[in-house]
SEFI-326539 format. One record per residue (C-alpha): residue in three letters; x, y, z. Coordinates in steps of 0.02 Angstrom, whole numbers. Example, Ala and Ser with C-alpha at 12.3 -4.5 7.8 and 13.67 -1.06 7.14 Angstrom:
! residues 2
+-----+--------+--------+--------+
:   r :   east :  north :     up :
+-----+--------+--------+--------+
: Ala :    615 :   -225 :    390 :
: Ser :    684 :    -53 :    357 :
+-----+--------+--------+--------+
//
This chain:
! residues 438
+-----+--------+--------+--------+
:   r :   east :  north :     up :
+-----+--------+--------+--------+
: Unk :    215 :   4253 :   -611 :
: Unk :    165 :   4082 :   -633 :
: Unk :    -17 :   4046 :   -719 :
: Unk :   -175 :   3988 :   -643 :
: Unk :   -239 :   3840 :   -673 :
: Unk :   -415 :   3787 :   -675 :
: Unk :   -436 :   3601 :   -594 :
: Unk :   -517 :   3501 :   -707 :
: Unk :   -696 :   3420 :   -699 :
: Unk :   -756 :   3262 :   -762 :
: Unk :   -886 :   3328 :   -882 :
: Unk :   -737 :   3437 :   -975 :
: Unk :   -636 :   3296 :   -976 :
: Unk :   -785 :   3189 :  -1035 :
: Unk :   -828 :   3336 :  -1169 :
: Unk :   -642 :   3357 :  -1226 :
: Unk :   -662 :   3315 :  -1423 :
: Unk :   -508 :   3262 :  -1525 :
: Unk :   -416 :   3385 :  -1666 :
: Unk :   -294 :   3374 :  -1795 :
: Unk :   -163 :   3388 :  -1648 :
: Unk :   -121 :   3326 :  -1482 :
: Unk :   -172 :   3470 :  -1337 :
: Unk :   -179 :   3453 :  -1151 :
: Unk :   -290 :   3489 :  -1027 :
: Unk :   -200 :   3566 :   -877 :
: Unk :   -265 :   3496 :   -693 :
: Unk :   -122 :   3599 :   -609 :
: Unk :     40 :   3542 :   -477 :
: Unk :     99 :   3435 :   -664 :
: Unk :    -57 :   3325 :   -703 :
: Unk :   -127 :   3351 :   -868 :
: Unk :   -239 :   3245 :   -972 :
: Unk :   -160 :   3220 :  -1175 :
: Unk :   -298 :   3216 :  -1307 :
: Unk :   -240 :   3135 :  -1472 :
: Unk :   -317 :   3137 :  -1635 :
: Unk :   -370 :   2970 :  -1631 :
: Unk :   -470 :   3000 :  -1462 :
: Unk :   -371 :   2936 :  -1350 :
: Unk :   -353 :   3041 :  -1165 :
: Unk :   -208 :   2984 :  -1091 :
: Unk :   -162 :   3055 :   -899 :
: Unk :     27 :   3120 :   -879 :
: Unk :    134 :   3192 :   -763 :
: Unk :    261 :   3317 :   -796 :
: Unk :    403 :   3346 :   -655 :
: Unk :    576 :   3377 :   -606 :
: Unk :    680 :   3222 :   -579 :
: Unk :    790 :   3222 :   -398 :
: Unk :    943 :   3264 :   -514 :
: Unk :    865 :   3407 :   -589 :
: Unk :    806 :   3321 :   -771 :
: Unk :    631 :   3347 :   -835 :
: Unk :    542 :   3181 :   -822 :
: Unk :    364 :   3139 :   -876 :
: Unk :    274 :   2994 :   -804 :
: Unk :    105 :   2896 :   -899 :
: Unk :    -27 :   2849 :   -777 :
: Unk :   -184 :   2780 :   -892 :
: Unk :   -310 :   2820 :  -1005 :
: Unk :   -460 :   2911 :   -962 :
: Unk :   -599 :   2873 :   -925 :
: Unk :   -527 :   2685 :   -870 :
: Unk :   -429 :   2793 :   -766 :
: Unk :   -543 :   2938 :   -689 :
: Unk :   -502 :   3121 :   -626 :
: Unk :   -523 :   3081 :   -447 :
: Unk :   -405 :   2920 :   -484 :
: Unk :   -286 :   3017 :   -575 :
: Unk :   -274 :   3159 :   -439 :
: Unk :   -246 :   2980 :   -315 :
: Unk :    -92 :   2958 :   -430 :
: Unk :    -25 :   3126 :   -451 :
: Unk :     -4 :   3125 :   -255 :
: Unk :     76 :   2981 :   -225 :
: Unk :    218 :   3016 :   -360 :
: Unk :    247 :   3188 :   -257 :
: Unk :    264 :   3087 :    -98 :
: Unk :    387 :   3006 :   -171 :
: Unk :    452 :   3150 :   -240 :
: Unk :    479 :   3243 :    -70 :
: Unk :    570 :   3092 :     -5 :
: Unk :    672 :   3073 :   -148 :
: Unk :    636 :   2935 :   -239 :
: Unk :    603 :   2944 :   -433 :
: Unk :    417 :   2896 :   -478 :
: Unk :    452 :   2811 :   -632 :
: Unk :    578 :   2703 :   -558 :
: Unk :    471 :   2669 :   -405 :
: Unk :    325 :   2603 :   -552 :
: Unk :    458 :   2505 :   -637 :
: Unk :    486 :   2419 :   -484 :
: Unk :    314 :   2399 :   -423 :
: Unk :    279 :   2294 :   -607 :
: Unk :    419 :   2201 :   -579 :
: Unk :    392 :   2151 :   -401 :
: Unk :    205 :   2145 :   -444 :
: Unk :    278 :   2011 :   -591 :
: Unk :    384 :   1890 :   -472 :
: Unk :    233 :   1911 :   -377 :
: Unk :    119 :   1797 :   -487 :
: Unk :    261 :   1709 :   -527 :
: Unk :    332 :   1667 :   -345 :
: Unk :    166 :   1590 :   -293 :
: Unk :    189 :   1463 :   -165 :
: Unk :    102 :   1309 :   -265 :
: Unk :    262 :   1373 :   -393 :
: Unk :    381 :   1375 :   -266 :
: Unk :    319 :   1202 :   -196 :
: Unk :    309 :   1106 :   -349 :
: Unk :    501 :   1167 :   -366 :
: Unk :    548 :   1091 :   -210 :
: Unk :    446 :    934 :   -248 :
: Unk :    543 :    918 :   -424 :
: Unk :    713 :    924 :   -324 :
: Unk :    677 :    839 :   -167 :
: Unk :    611 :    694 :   -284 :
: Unk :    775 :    676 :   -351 :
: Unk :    820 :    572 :   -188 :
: Unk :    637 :    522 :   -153 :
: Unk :    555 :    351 :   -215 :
: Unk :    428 :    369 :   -364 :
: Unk :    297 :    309 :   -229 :
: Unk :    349 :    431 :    -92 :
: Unk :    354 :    565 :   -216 :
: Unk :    165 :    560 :   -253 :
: Unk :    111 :    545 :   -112 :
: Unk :    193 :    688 :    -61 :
: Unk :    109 :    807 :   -206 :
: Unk :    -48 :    712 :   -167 :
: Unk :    -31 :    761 :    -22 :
: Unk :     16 :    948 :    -63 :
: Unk :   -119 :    948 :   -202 :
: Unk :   -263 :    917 :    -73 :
: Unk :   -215 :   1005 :    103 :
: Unk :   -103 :   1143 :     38 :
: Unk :   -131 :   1223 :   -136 :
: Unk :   -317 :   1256 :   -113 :
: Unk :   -268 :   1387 :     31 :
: Unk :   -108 :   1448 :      6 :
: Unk :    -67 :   1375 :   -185 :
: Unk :   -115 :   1555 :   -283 :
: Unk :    -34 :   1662 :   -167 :
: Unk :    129 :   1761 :   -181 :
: Unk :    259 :   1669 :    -31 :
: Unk :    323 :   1856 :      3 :
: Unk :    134 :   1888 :     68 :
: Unk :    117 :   1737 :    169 :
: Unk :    134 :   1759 :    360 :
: Unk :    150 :   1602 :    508 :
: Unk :    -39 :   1615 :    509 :
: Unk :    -78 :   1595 :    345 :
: Unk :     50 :   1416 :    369 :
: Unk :    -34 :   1357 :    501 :
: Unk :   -214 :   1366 :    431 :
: Unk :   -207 :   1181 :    328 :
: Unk :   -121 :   1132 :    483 :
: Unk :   -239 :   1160 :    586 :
: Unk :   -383 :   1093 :    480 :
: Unk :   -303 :    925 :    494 :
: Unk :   -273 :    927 :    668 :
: Unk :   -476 :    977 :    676 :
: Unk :   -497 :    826 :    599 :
: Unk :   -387 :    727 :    705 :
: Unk :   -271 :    688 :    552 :
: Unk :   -113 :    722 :    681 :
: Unk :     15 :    622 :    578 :
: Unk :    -48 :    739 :    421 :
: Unk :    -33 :    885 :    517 :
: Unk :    154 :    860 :    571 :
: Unk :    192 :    802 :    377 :
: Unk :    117 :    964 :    309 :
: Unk :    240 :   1053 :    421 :
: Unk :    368 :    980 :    385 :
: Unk :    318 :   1007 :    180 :
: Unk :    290 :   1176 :    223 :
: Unk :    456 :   1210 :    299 :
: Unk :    570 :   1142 :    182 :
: Unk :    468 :   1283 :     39 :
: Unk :    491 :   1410 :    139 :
: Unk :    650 :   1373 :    156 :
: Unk :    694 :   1350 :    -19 :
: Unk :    612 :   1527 :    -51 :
: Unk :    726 :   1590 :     71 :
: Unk :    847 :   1505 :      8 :
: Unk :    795 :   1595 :   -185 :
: Unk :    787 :   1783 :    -98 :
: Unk :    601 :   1787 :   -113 :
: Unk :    582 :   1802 :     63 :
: Unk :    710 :   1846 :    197 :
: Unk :    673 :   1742 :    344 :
: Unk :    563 :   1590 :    339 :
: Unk :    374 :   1620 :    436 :
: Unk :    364 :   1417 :    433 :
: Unk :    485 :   1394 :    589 :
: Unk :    376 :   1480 :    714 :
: Unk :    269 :   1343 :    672 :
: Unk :    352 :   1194 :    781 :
: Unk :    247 :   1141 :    898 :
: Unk :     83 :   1230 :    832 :
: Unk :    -32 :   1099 :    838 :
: Unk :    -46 :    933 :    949 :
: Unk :     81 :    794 :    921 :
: Unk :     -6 :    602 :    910 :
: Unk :     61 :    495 :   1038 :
: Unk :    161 :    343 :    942 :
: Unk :     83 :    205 :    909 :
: Unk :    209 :     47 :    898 :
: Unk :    185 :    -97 :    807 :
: Unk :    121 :   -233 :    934 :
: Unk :    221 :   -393 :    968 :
: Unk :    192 :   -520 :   1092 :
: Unk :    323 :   -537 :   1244 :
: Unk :    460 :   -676 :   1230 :
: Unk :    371 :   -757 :   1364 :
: Unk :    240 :   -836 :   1246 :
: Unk :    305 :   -875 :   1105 :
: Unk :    301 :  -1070 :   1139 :
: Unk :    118 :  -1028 :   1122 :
: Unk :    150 :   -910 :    955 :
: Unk :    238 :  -1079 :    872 :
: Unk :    128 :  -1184 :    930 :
: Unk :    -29 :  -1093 :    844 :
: Unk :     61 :  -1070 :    690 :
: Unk :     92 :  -1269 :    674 :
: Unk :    -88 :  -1285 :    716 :
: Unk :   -154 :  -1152 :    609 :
: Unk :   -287 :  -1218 :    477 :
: Unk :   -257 :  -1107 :    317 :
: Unk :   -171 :  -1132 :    161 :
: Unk :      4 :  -1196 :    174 :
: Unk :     88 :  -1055 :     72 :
: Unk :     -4 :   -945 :    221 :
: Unk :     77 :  -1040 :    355 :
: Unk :    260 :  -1043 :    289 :
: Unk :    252 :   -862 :    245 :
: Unk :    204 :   -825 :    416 :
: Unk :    335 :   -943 :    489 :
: Unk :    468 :   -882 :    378 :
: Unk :    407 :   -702 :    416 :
: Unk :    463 :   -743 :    606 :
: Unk :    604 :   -835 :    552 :
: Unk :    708 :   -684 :    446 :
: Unk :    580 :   -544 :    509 :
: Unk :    588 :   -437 :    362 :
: Unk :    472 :   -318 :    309 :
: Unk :    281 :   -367 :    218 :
: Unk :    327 :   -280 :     63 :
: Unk :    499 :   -367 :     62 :
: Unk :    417 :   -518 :     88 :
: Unk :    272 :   -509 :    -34 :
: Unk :    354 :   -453 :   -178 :
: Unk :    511 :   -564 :   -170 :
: Unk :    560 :   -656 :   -318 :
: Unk :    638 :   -820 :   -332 :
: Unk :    790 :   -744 :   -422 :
: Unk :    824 :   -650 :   -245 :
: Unk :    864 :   -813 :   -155 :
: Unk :   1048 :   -891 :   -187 :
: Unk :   1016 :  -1062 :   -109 :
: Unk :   1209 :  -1110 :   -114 :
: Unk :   1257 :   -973 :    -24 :
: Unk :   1099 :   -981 :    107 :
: Unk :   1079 :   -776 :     68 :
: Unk :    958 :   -676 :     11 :
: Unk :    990 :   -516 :    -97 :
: Unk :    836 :   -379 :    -72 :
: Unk :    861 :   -274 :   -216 :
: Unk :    837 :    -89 :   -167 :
: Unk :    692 :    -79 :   -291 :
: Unk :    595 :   -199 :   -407 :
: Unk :    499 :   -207 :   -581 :
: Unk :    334 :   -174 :   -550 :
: Unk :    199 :   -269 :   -564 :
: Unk :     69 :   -195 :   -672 :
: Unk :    -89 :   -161 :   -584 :
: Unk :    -17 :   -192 :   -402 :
: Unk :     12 :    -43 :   -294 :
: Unk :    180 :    -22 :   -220 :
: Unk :    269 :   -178 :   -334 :
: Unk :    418 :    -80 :   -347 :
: Unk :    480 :    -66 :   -171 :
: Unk :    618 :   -179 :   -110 :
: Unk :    715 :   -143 :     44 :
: Unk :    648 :     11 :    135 :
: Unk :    818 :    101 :    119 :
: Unk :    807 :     91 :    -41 :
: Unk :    982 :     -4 :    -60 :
: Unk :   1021 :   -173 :    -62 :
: Unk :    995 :   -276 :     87 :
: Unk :   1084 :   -429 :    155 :
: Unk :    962 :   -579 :    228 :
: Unk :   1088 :   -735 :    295 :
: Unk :    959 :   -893 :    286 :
: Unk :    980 :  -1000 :    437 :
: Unk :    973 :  -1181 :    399 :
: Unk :    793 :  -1172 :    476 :
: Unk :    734 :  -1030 :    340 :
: Unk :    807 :  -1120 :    207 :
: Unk :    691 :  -1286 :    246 :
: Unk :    531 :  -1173 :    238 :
: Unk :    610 :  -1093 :     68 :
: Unk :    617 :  -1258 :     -7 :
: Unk :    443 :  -1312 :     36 :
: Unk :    394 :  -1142 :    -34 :
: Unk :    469 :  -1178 :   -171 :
: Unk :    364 :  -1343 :   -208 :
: Unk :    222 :  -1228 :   -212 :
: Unk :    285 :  -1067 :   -313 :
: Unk :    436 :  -1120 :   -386 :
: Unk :    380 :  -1123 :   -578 :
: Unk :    317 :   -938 :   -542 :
: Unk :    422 :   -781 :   -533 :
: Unk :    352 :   -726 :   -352 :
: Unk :    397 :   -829 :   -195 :
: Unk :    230 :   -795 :   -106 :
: Unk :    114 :   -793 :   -246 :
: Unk :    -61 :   -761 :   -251 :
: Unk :   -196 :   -883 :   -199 :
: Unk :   -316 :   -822 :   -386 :
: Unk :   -190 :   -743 :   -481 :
: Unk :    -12 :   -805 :   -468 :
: Unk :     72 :   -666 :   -557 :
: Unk :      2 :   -531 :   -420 :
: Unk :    101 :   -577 :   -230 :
: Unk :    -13 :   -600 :    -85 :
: Unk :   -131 :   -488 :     -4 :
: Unk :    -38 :   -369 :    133 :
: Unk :   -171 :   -416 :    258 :
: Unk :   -121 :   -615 :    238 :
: Unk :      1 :   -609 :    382 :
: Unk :   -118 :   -525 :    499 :
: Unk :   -268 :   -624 :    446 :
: Unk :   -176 :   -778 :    470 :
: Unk :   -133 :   -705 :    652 :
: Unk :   -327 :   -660 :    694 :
: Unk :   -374 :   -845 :    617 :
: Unk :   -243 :   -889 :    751 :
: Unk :   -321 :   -807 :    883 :
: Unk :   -240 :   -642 :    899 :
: Unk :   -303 :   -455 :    910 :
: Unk :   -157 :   -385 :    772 :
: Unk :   -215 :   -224 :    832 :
: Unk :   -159 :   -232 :   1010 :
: Unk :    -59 :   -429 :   1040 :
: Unk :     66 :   -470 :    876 :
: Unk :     51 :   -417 :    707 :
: Unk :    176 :   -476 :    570 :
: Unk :    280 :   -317 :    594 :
: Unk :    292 :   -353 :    793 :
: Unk :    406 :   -530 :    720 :
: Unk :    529 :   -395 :    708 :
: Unk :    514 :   -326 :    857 :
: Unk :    522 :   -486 :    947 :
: Unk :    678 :   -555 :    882 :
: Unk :    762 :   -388 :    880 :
: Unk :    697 :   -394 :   1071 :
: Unk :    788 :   -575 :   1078 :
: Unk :    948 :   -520 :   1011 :
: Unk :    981 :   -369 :   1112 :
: Unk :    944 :   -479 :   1268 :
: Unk :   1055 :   -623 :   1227 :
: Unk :   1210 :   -526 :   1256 :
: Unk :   1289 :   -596 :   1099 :
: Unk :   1296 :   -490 :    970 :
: Unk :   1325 :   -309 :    904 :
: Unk :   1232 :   -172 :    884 :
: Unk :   1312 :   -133 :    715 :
: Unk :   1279 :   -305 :    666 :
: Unk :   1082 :   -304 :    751 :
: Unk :   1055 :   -123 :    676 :
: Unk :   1120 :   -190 :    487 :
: Unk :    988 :   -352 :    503 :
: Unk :    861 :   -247 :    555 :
: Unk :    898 :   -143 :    385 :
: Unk :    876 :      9 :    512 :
: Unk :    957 :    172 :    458 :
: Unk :   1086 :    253 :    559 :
: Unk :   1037 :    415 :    588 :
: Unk :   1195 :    507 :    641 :
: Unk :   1263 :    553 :    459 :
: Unk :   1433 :    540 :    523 :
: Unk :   1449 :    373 :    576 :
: Unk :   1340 :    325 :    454 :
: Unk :   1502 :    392 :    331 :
: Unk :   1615 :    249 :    433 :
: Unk :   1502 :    106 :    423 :
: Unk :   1382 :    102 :    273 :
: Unk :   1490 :    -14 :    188 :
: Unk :   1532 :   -131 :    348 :
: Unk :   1376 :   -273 :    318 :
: Unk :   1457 :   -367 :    465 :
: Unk :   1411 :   -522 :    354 :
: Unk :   1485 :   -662 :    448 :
: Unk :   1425 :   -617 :    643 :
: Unk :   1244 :   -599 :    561 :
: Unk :   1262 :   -763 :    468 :
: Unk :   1282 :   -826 :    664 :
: Unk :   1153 :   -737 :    740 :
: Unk :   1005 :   -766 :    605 :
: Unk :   1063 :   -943 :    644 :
: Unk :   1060 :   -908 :    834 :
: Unk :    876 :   -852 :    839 :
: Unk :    802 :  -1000 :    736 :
: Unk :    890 :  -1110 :    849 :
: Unk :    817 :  -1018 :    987 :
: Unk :    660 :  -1021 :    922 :
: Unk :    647 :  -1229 :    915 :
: Unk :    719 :  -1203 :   1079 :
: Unk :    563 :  -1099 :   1128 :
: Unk :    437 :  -1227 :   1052 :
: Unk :    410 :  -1334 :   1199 :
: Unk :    459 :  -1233 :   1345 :
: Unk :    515 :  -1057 :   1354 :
: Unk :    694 :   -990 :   1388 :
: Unk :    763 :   -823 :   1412 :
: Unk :    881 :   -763 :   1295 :
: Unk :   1022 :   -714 :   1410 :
: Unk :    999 :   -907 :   1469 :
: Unk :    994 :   -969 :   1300 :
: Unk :   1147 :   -897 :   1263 :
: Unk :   1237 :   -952 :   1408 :
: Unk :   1217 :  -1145 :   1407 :
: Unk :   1352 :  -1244 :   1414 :
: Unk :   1448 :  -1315 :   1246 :
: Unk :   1352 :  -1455 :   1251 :
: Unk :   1192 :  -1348 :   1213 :
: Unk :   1214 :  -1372 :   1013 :
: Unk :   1168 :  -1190 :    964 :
: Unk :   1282 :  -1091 :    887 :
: Unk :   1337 :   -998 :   1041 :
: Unk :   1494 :  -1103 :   1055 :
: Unk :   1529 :  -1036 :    876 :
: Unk :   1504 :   -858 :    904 :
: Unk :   1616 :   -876 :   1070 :
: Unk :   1782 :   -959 :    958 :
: Unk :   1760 :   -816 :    829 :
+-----+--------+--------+--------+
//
């Protein structure tokens, strides 16, 4: 006949005194509390394993760990008893899940998939991306585990933004948020990723395009920009900004060792040495590879009366106080307001491109390989992109940079289209005739 136990009380085990020995107090159904000599009440468990083995499982020490507490325990291990599972296996588990856990946080996770996304990223891009992460993300979601983290719990920074009408930030944070969720996925923390149901979770901005003035004036554009009272390095930038429409950042921080006069081309390294102090220095062409600029005979006059200006210095458009810094970013656009113009809604110095890419497409003449390559756009089916990375169609854009500076003086005292432009006859001494024996 099996023994009665008496259940336990908190003032006996409060009262129990240690002895020369170790001696349990019984609490019945396994759960007894070990007294050592040194003092120390420990709570154990003493069962029968699913294969039939005596095991004996440690929950705490008392009175960190109370009766009632203990009691919790003991039931839960013979839960898991009666559906067969082993309870010290299921408390190995639980500290090793509770361990990746703390360790699989998702401000962890994310600054792993910063580290090897900025393998392929610009050093600029990269911090603003962890910038980026450091203020809108981490605060909410950086301490917590990614298992625990539901579509809701995403879509809170997301919608903060959006409440304050940050929709570009909004869409970026999804997108950030994604690709970590993915990666944990991706690492068997989690099986699916919460982050998809997230597309289309908050309002979309609509797209604002840089403004550019229609064809249709630019006999005025030219004629304000011959007119225009500022400094003369101000003026040729902003003509020679029309002329190759490039970039601001490809324009400001050119150097004269970029420019091969003989050959009438100029070589935009992917990236450049940066100027100490000035933000950005280091960018060169947007794709981050080299890019090809043909120099009409036109572009080439303005380079050489830039170069009476700048030409002991190592930047082509230096600036007006301190040479070895480049130009502000706003000079374009100030110029263009001086001129006249709202840059917000008529022309800005990005809308040049816009304009001659505009002019090109509407002549008839040319590519779009060749068009796309000038406009250092990237091509964004990956296939194709495979076939024609390589192909700079060098020669038809040496023809058609020349084309639209012709058409420009062409534009300067009355305005043509450029279908008609294209068309005249071989008399018209553009380079039309040219592009037509090729």
């Amino acid at each position: 006949m099996a023994r009665t136990v008496t259940p336990l009380t908190d003032s006996k085990c409060e009262a129990a005194k240690p002895r020369d020995k170790d001696y349990k107090l019984f609490d019945g159904q396994g759960l007894f509390l070990l007294v050592k000599p040194s003092g120390v009440k420990t709570w154990r468990l003493k069962f029968t394993r699913t294969d039939g083995r005596e095991g004996l499982a440690t929950f705490g020490n008392y009175p960190a760990l109370g009766l009632k507490a203990a009691r919790d325990r003991r039931a839960e291990a013979l839960e898991l008893l009666a559906h067969g599972q082993d309870p010290i296996e299921a408390a190995k588990l639980a500290k090793i899940e509770a361990a990746n856990a703390r360790t699989n946080t998702f401000e962890a996770l994310a600054r792993e998939w910063h580290a090897t996304c900025s393998r392929k990223w610009s050093p600029g891009h990269a911090e603003t991306v962890l910038r980026r992460m450091e203020l809108h993300l981490f605060p909410t979601l950086g301490a917590r585990p990614v298992a625990d983290l539901k579509a809701r719990d995403l879509l809170a920074p997301l919608k903060a933004a959006e409440k304050r009408d940050t929709l570009e930030l909004a869409s970026r944070l999804r997108q950030h948020v994604t690709g970590i969720m993915r990666m944990a996925v991706q690492a068997g923390h989690i099986d699916s990723n919460p982050a998809n149901d997230l597309q289309g979770a908050t309002a979309t901005g609509k797209v604002q395009h840089r403004p550019a003035l229609p064809l249709e004036r630019l006999p005025e554009l030219l004629g304000r920009i011959e007119a225009d009272s500022g400094r003369r390095l101000t003026r040729l930038a902003v003509t020679l900004t029309l002329h190759v429409f490039i970039r601001s950042s490809e324009l400001r921080f050119a150097r004269w060792e970029e420019i091969d006069f003989e050959r009438a081309l100029w070589t935009i390294p992917g990236d450049r040495q940066p100027i100490e102090g000035v933000r950005y220095s280091h960018r060169g062409a947007k794709m981050a590879t080299p890019h090809l600029v043909p120099l009409s005979r036109q572009a080439l006059e303005l380079l050489v009366e830039v170069r009476q200006l700048t030409g002991r210095l190592d930047l082509v458009f230096a600036g007006d106080h301190d040479h070895w810094k480049p130009m502000s970013e706003n000079t374009v656009n100030k110029a263009l307001r001086r001129m006249g113009y709202d840059t917000q809604k008529e022309v800005c110095g990005h809308g040049f491109r816009t304009m001659a890419c505009s002019a090109l497409v509407e002549s008839g003449l040319w590519s779009r390989d060749a068009v796309e390559r000038q406009m250092s756009h990237q091509e964004r089916n990956s296939v194709r992109a495979a076939y024609i990375h390589k192909a700079e169609h060098i020669q038809e854009r040496r023809l058609m940079c020349q084309w639209w500076a012709d058409y420009l003086d062409a534009c300067r005292e009355q305005f043509v289209t450029p279908f008609e432009f294209a068309h005249r006859g071989e008399d018209a001494g553009n380079v039309v005739t040219i592009k037509r024996k090729v």
